[in-house]
PDB file with one MODEL, atoms N, CA, C and O in Angstrom:
MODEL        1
ATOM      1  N   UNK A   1     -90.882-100.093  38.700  1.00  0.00           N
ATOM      2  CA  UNK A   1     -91.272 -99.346  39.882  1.00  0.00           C
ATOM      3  C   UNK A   1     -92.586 -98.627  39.576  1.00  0.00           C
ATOM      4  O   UNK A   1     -92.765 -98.024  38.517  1.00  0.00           O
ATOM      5  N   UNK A   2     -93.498 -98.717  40.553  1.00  0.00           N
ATOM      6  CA  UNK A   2     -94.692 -97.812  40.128  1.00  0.00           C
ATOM      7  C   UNK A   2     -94.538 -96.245  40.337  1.00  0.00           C
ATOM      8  O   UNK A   2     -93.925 -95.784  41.300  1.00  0.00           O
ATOM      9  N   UNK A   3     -95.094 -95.524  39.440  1.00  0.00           N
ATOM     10  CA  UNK A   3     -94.980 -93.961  39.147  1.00  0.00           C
ATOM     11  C   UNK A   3     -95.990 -93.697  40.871  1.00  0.00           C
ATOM     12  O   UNK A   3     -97.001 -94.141  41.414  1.00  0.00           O
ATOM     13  N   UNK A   4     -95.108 -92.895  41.090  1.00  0.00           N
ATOM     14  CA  UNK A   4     -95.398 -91.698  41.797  1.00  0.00           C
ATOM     15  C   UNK A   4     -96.300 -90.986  41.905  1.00  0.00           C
ATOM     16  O   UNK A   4     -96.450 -90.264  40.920  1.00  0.00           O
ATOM     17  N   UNK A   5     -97.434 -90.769  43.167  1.00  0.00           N
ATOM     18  CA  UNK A   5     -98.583 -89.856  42.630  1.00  0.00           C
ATOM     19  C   UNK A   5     -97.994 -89.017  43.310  1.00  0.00           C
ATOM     20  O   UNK A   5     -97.287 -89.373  44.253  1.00  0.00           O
ATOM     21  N   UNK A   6     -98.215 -87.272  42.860  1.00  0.00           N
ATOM     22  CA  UNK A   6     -98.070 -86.239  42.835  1.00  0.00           C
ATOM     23  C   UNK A   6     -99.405 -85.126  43.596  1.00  0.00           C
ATOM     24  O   UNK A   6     -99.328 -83.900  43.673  1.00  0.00           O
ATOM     25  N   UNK A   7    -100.398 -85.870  44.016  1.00  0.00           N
ATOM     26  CA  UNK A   7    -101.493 -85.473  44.714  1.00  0.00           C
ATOM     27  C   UNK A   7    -101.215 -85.368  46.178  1.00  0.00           C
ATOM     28  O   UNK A   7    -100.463 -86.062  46.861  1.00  0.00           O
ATOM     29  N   UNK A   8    -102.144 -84.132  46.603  1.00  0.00           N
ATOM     30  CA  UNK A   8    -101.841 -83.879  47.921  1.00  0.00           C
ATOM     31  C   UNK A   8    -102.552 -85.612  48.642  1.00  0.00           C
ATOM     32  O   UNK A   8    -103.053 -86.502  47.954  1.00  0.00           O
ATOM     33  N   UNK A   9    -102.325 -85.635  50.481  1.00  0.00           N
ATOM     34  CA  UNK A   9    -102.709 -86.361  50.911  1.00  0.00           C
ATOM     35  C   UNK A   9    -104.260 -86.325  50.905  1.00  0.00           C
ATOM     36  O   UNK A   9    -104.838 -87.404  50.782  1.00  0.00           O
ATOM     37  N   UNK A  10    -105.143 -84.949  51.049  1.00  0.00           N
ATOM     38  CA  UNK A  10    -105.968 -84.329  50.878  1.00  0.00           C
ATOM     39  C   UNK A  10    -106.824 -84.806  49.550  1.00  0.00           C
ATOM     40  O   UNK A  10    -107.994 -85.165  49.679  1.00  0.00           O
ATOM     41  N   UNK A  11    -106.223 -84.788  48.375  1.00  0.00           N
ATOM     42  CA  UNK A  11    -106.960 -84.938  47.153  1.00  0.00           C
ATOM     43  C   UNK A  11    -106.956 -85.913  46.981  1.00  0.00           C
ATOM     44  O   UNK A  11    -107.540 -86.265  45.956  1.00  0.00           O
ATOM     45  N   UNK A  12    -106.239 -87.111  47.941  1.00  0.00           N
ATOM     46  CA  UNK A  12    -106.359 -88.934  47.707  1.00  0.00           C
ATOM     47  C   UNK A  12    -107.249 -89.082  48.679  1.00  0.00           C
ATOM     48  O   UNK A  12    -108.210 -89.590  48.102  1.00  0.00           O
ATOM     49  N   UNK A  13    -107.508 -88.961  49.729  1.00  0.00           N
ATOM     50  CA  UNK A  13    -108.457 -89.103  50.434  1.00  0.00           C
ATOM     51  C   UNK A  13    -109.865 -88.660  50.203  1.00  0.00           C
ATOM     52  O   UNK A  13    -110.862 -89.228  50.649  1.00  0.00           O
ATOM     53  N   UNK A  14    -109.840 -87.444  49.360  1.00  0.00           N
ATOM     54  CA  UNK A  14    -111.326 -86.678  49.151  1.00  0.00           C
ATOM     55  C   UNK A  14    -111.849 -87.573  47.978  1.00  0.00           C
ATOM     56  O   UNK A  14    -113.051 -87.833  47.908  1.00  0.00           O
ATOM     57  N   UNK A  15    -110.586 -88.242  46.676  1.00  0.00           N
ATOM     58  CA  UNK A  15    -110.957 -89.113  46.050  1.00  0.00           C
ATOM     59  C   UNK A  15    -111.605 -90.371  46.770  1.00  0.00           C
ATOM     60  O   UNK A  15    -112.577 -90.937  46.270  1.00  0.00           O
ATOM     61  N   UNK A  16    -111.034 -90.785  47.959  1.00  0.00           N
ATOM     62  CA  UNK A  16    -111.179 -91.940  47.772  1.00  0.00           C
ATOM     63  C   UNK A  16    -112.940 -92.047  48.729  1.00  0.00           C
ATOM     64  O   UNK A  16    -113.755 -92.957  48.582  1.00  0.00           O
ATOM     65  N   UNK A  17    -113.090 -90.836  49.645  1.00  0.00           N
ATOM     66  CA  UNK A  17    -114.370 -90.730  50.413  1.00  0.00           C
ATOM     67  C   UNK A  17    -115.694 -90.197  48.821  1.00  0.00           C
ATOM     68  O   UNK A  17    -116.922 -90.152  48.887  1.00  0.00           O
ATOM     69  N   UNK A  18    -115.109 -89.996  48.025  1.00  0.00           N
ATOM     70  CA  UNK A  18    -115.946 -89.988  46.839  1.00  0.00           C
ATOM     71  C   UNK A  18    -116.384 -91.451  46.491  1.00  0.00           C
ATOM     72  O   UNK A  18    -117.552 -91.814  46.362  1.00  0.00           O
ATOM     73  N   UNK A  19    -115.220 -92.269  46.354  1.00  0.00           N
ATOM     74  CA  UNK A  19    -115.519 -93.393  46.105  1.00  0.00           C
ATOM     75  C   UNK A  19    -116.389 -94.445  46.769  1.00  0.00           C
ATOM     76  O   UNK A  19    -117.284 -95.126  46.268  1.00  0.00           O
ATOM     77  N   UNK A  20    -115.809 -94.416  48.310  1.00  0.00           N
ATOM     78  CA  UNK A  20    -116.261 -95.213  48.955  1.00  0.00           C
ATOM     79  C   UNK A  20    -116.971 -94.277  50.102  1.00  0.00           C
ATOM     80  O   UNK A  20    -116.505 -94.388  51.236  1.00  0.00           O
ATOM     81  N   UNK A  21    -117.838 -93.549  49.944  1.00  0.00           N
ATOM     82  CA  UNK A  21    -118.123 -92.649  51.031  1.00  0.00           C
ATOM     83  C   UNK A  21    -119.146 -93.226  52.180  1.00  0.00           C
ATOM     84  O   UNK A  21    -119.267 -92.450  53.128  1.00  0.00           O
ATOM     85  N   UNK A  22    -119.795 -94.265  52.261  1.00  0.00           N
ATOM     86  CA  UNK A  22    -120.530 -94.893  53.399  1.00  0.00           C
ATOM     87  C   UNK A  22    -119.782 -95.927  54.135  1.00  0.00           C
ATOM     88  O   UNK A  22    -119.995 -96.238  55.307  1.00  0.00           O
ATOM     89  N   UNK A  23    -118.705 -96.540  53.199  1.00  0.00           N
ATOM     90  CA  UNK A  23    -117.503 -96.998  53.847  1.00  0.00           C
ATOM     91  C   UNK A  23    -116.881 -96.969  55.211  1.00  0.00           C
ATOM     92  O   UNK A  23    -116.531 -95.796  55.336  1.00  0.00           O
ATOM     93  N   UNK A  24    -116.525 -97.672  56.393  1.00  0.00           N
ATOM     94  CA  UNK A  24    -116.026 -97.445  57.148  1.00  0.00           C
ATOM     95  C   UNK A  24    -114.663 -96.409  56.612  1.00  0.00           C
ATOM     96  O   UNK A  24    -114.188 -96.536  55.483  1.00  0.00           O
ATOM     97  N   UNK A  25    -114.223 -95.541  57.465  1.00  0.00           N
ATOM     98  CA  UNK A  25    -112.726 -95.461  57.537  1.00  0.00           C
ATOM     99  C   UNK A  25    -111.938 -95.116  58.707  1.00  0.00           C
ATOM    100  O   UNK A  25    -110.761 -94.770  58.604  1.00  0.00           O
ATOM    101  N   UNK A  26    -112.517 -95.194  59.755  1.00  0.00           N
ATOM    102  CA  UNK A  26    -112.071 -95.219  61.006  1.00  0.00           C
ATOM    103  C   UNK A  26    -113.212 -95.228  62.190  1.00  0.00           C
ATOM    104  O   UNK A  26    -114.251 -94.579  62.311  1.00  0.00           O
ATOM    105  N   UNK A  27    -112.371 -96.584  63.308  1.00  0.00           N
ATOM    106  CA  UNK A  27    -113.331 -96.429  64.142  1.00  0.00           C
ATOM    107  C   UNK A  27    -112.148 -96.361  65.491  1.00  0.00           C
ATOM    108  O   UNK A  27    -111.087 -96.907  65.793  1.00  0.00           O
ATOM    109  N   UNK A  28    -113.121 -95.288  66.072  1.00  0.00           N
ATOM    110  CA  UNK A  28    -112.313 -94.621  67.255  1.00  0.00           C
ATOM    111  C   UNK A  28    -113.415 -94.681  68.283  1.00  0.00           C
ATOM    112  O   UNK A  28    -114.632 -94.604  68.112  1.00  0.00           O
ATOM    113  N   UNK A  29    -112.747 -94.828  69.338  1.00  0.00           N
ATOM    114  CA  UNK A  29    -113.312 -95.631  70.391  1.00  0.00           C
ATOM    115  C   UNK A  29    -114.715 -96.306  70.209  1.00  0.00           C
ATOM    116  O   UNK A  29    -115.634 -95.538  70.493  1.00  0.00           O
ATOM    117  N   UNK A  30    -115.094 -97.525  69.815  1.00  0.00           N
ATOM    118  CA  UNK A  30    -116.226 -97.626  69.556  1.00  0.00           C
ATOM    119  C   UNK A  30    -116.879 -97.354  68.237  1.00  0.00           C
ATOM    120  O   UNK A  30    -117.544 -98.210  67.655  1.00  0.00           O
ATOM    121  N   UNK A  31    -116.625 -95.838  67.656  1.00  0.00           N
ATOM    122  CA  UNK A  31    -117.500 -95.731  66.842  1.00  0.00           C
ATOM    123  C   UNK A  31    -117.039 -95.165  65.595  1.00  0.00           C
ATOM    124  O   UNK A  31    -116.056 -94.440  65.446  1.00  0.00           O
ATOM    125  N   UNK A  32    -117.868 -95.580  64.696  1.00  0.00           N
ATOM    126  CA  UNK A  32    -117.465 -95.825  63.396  1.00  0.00           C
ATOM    127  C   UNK A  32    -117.787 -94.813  62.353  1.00  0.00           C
ATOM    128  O   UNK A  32    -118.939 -94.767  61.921  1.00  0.00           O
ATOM    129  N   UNK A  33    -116.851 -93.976  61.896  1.00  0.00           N
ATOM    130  CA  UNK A  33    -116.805 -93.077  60.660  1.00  0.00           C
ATOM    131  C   UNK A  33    -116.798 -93.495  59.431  1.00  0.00           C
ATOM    132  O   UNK A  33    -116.076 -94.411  59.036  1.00  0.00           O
ATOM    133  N   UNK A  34    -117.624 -92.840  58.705  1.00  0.00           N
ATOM    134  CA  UNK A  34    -117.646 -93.058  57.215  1.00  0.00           C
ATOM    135  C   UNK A  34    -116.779 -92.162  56.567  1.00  0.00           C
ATOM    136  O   UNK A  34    -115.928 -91.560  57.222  1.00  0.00           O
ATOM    137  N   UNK A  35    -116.878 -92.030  55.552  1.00  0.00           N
ATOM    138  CA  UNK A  35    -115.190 -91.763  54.185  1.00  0.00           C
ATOM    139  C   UNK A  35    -116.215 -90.068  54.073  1.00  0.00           C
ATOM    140  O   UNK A  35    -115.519 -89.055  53.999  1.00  0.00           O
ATOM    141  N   UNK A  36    -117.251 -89.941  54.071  1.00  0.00           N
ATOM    142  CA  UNK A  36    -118.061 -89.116  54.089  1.00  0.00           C
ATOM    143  C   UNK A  36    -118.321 -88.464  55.252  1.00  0.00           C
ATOM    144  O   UNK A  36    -118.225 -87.239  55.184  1.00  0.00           O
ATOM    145  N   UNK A  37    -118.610 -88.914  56.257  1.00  0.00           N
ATOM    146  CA  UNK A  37    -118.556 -88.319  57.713  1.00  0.00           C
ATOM    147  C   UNK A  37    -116.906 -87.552  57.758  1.00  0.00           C
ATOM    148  O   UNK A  37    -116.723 -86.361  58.009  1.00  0.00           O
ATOM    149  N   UNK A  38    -116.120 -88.280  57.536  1.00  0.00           N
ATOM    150  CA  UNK A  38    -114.666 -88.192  58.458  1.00  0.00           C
ATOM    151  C   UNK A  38    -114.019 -86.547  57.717  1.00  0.00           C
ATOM    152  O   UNK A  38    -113.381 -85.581  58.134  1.00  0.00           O
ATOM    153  N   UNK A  39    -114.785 -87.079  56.128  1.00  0.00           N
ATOM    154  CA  UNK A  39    -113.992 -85.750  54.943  1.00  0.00           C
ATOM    155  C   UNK A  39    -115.243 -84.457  55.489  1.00  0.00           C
ATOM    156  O   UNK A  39    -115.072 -83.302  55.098  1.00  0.00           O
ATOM    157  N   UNK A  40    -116.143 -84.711  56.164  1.00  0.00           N
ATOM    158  CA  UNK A  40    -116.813 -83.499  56.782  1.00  0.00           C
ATOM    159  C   UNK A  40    -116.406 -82.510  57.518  1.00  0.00           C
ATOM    160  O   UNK A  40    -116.306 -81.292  57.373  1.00  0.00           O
ATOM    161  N   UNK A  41    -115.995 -83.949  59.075  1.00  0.00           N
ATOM    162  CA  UNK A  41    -115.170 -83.181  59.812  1.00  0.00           C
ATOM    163  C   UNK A  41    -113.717 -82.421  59.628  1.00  0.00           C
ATOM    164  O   UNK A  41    -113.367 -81.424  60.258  1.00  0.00           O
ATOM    165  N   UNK A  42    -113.045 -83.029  58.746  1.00  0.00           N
ATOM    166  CA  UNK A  42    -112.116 -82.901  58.108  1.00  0.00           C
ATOM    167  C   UNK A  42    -112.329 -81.123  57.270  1.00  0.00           C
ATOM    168  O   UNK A  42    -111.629 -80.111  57.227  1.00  0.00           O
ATOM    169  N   UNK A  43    -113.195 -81.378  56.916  1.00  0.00           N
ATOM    170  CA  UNK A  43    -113.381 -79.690  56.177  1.00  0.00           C
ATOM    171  C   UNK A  43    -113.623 -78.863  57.187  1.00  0.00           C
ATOM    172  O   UNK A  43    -113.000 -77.811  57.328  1.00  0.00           O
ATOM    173  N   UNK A  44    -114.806 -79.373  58.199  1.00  0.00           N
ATOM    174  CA  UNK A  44    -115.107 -77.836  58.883  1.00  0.00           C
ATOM    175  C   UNK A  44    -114.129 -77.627  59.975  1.00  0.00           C
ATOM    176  O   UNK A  44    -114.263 -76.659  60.724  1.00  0.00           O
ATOM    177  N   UNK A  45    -112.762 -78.806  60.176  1.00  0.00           N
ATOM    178  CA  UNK A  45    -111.822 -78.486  61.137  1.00  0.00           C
ATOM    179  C   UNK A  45    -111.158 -77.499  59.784  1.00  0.00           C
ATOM    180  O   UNK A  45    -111.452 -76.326  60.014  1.00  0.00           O
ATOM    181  N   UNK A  46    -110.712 -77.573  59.043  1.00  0.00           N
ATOM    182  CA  UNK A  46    -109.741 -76.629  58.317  1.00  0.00           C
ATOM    183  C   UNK A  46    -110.780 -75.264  57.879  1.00  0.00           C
ATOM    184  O   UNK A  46    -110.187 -74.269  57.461  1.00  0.00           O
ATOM    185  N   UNK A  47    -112.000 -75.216  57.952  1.00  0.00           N
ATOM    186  CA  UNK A  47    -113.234 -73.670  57.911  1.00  0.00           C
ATOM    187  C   UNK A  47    -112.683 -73.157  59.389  1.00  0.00           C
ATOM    188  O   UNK A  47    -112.446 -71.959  59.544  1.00  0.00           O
ATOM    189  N   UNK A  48    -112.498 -74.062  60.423  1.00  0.00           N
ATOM    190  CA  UNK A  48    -112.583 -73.246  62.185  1.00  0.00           C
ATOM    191  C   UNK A  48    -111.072 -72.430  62.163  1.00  0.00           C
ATOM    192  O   UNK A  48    -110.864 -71.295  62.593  1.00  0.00           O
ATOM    193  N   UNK A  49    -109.918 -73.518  61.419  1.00  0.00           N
ATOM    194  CA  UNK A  49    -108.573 -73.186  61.655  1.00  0.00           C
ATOM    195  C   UNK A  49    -108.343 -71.592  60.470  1.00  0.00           C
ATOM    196  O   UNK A  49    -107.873 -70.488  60.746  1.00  0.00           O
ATOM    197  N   UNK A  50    -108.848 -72.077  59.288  1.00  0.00           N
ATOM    198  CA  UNK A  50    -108.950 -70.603  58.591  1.00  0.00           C
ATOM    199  C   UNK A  50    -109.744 -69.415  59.235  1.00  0.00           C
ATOM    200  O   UNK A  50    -109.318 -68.272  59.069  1.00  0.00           O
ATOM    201  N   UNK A  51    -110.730 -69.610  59.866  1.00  0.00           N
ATOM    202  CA  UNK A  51    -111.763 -68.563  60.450  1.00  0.00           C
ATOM    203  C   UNK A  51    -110.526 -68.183  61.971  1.00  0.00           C
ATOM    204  O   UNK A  51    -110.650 -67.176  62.668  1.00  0.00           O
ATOM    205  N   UNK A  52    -109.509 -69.166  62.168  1.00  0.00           N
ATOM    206  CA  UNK A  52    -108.807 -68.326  63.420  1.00  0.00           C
ATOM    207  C   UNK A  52    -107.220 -67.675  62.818  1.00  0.00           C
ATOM    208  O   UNK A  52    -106.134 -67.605  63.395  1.00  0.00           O
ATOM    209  N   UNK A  53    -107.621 -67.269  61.467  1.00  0.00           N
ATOM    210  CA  UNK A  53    -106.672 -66.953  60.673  1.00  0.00           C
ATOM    211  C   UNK A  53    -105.070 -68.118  60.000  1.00  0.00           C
ATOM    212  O   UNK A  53    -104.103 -67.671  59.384  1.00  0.00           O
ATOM    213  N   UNK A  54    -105.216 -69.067  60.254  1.00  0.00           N
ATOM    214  CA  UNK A  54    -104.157 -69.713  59.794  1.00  0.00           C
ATOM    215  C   UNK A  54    -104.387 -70.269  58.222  1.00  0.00           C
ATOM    216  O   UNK A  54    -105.467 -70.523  57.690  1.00  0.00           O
ATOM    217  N   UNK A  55    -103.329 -70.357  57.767  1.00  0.00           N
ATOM    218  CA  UNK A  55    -103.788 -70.016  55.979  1.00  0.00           C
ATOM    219  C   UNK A  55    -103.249 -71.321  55.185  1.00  0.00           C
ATOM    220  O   UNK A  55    -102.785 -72.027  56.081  1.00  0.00           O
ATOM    221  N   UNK A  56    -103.113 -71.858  54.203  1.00  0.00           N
ATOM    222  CA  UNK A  56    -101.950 -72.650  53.594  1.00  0.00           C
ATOM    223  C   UNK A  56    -100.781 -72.127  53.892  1.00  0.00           C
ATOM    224  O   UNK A  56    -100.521 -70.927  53.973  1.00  0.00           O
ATOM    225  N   UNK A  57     -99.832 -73.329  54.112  1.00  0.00           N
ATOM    226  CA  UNK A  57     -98.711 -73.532  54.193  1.00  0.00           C
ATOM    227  C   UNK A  57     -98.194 -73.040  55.832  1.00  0.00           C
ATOM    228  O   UNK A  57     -96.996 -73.111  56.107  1.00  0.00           O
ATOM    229  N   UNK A  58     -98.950 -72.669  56.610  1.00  0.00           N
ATOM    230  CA  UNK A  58     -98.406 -71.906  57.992  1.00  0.00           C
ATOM    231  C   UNK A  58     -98.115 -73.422  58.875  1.00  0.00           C
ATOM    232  O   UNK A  58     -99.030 -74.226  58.700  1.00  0.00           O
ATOM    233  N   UNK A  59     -97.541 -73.675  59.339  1.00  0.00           N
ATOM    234  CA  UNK A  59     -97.413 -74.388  60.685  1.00  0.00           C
ATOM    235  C   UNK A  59     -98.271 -74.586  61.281  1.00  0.00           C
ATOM    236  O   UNK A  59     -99.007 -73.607  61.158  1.00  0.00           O
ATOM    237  N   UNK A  60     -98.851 -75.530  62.129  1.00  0.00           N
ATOM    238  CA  UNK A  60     -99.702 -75.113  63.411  1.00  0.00           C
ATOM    239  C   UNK A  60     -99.112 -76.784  64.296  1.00  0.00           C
ATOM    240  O   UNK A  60     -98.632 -77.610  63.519  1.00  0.00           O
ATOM    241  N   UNK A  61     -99.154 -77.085  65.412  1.00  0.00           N
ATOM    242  CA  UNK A  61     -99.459 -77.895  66.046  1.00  0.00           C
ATOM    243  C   UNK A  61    -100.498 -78.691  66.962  1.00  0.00           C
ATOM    244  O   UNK A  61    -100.755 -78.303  68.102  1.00  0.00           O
ATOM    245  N   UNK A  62    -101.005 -79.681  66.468  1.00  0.00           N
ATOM    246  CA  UNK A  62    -102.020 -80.484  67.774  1.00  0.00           C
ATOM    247  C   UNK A  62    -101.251 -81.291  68.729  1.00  0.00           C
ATOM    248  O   UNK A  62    -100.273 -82.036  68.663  1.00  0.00           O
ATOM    249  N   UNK A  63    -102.046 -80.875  69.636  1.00  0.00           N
ATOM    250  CA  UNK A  63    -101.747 -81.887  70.811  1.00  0.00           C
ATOM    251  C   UNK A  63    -103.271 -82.653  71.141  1.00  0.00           C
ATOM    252  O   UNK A  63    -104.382 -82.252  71.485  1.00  0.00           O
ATOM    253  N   UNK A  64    -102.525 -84.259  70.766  1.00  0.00           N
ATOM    254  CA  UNK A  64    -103.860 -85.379  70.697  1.00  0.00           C
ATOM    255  C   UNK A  64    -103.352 -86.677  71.593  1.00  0.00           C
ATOM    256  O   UNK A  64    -102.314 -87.327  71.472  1.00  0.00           O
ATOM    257  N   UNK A  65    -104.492 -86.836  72.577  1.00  0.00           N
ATOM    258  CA  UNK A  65    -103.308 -87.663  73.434  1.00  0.00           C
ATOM    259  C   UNK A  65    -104.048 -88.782  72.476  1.00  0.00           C
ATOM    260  O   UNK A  65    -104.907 -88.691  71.599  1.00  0.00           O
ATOM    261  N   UNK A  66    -103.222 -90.019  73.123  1.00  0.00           N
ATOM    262  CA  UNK A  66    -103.062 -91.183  72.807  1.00  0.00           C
ATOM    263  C   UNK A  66    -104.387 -92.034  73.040  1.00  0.00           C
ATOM    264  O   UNK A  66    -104.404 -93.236  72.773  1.00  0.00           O
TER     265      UNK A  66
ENDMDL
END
């Protein structure tokens, strides 16, 4: 059986936009994010959510339609 990684989802992904960071990794409607673009937005959404006080480990919910 292969061992278990123990890394957040966070620290496999930030690895892997290190790796492959001009890389596609998602394209949403049309248009196409890089491993570098996506871990951008990705940070300054969790800078906006800390700046409206929510911290590690708190709850929060999105609503994202389909």
């Amino acid at each position: 059986m292969p061992e278990l990684r123990t890394q957040s989802i966070f620290s496999v992904f930030a690895e892997t936009a290190e790796r492959r960071g001009e890389h596609t990794a998602v394209i949403c409607l049309g248009t196409r994010f890089s491993y570098r673009r996506l871990r951008q937005l990705a940070e300054a959404f969790a800078a906006a959510m800390a700046g409206l006080g929510v911290g590690p480990g708190e709850k929060v919910m999105l609503y994202i339609p389909n």
